[in-house]
C-alpha positions as CSV (number, residue, x, y, z in Angstrom):
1,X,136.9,81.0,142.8
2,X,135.7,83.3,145.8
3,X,136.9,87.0,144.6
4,X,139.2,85.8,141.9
5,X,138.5,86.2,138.2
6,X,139.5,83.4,135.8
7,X,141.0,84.3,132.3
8,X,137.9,82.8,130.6
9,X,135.7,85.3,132.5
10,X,137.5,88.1,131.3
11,X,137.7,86.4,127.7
12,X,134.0,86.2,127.6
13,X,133.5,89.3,129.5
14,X,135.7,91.1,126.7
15,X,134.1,89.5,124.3
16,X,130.7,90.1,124.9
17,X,132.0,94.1,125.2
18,X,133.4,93.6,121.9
19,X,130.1,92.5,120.3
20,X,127.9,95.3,121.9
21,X,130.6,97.9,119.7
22,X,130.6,96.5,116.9
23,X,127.1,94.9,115.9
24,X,125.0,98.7,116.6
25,X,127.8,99.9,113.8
26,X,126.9,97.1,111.3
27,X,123.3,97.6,111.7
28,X,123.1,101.0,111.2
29,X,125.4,100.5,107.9
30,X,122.6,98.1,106.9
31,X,120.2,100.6,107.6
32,X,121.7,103.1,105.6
33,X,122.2,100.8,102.7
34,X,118.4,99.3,102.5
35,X,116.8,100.7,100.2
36,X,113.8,103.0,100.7
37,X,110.3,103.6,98.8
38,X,110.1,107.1,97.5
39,X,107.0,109.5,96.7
40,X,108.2,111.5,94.1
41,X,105.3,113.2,93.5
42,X,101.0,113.5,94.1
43,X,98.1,115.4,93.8
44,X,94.6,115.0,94.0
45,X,92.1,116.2,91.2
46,X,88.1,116.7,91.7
47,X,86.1,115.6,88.8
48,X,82.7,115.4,88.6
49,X,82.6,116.0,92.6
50,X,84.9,113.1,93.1
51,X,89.3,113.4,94.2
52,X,91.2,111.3,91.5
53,X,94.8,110.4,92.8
54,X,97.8,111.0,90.7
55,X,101.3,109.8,92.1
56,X,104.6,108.7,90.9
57,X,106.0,106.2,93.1
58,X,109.9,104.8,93.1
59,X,109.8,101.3,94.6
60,X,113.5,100.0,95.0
61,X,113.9,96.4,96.4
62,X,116.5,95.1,98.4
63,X,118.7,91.8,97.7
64,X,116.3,89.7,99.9
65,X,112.8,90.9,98.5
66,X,114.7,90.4,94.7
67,X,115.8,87.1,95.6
68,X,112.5,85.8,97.3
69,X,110.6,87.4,94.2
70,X,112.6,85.0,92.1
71,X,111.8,82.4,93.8
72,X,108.6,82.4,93.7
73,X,107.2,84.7,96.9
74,X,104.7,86.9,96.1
75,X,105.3,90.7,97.6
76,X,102.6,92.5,98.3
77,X,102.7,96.6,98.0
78,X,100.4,98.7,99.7
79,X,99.5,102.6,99.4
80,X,98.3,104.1,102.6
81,X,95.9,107.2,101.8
82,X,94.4,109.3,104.5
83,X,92.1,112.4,104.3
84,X,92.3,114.5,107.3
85,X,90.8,117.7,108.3
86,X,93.3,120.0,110.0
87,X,92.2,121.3,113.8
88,X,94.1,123.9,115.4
89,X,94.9,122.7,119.2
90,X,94.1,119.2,119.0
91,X,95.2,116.1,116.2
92,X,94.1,116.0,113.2
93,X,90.1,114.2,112.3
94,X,90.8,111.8,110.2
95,X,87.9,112.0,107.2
96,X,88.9,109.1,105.6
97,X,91.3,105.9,105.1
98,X,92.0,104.0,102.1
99,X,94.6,100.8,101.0
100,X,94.8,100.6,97.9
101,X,97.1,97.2,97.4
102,X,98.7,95.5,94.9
103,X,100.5,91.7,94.2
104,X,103.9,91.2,92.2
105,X,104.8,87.6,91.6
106,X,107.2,86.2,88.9
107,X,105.9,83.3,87.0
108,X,108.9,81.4,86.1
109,X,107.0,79.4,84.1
110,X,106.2,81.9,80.8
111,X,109.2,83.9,82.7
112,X,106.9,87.1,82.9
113,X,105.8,89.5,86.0
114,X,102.1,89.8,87.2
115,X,101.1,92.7,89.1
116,X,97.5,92.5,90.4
117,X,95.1,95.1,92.0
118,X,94.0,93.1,95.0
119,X,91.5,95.8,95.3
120,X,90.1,95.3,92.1
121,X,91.5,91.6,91.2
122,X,92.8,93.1,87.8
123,X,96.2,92.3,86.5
124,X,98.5,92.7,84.0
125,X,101.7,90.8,82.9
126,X,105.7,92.7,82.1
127,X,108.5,90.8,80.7
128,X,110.8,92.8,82.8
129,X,111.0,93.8,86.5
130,X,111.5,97.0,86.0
131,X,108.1,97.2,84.0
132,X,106.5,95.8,86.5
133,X,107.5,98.2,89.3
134,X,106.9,101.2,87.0
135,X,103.7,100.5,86.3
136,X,103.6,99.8,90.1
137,X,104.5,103.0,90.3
138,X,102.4,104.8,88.3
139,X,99.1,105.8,90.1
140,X,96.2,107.2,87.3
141,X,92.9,108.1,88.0
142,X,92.4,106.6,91.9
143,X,89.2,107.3,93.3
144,X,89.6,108.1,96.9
145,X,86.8,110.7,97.7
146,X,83.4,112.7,97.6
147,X,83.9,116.0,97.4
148,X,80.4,116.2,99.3
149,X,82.5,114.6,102.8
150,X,84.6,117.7,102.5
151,X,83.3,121.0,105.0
152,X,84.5,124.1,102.3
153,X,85.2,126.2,105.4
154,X,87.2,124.0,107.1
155,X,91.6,122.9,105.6
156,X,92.4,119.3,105.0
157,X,95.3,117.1,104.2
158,X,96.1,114.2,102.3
159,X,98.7,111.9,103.3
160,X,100.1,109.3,100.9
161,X,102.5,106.1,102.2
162,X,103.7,103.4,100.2
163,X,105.0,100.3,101.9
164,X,105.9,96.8,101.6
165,X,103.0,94.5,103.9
166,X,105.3,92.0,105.1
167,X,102.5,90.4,107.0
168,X,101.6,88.9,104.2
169,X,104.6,86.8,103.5
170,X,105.3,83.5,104.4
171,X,105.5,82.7,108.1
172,X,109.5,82.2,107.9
173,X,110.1,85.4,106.1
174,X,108.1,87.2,108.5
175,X,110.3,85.7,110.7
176,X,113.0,87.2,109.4
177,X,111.3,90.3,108.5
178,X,110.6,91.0,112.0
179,X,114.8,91.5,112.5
180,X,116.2,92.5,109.4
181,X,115.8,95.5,108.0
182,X,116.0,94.7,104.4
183,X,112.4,93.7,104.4
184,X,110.7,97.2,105.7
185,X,110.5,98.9,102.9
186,X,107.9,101.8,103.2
187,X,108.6,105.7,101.9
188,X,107.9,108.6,104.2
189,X,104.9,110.4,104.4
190,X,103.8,112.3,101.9
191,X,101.5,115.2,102.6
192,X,100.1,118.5,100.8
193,X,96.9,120.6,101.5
194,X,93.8,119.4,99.7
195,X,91.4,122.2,99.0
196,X,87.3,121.3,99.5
């Protein structure tokens, strides 16, 4: 054994440099085919001194979040909104921070989809999915801030995210959340100037 190789060392050394090709290809093929929240649109309207957000929100779900859903797991959406006041050399102030979230669940019971503000505690019940996640996706009339916090001589933005909170899924979901990428679904940043 002293300076010789044996044929299962190689075998095992071969093999192990075999899995560290092919499993970074296979995720990033996962990756690619997960689907992804999108912001298809926002703005922000002032009435009576107060910003209203608008938004149109696509909310695709992958395989694992359908299946869970139909088995009873409740997913839990949340939009990220943050107000921030633009500075030259230095980041951004941020002005203010809002979640807005929301629950879908399937009751198999009446065979019906619930979404419910968590915010608010109001719901409302679809017969299909794809009811449910438009109306998920349709933002109206938000409240998210004074106009009287806002300096008029000073340039803001407003940033928008929508994701799915995985930390508030079941402990062995999390789990798996934590590795697979199926479960992270969140949309980019969106962000446009918001005039004071």
């Amino acid at each position: 054994m002293n300076g010789t190789t044996s044929p299962d060392r190689i075998w095992l050394a071969f093999l192990a440099l075999a899995c560290c090709c092919v499993l970074p290809v296979g995720t990033a093929d996962a990756a690619r085919d997960t689907p992804r929240f999108e912001i298809r649109s926002a703005y922000a309207e002032l009435e009576d001194a107060v910003y209203f957000l608008h938004a149109r929100i696509n909310y695709p779900l992958s395989k694992q979040a359908l299946e869970a859903l139909q088995s009873g797991v409740e997913l839990n959406f949340q939009l990220r909104i943050e107000v921030n006041r633009v500075r030259r050399y230095i980041p951004d102030a941020n002005v203010a921070t809002l979640l807005q979230r929301y629950q879908l669940r399937f009751n198999a019971l009446v065979n019906r989809y619930v979404v419910r503000n968590l915010n608010s505690g109001g719901q409302q019940s679809f017969a299909s999915l794809d009811a449910a996640l438009s109306f998920l996706g349709r933002v109206s009339d938000l409240p998210i801030l004074d106009k009287a916090l806002l300096d008029p001589d000073r340039k803001y933005i407003l940033k928008l995210q929508a994701e799915l909170d995985v930390r508030r899924l079941p402990a062995p979901i999390q789990l798996l959340a934590f590795w697979l990428d199926d479960w992270r679904l969140t949309s980019s940043w969106y962000t446009w100037p918001l005039q004071p």
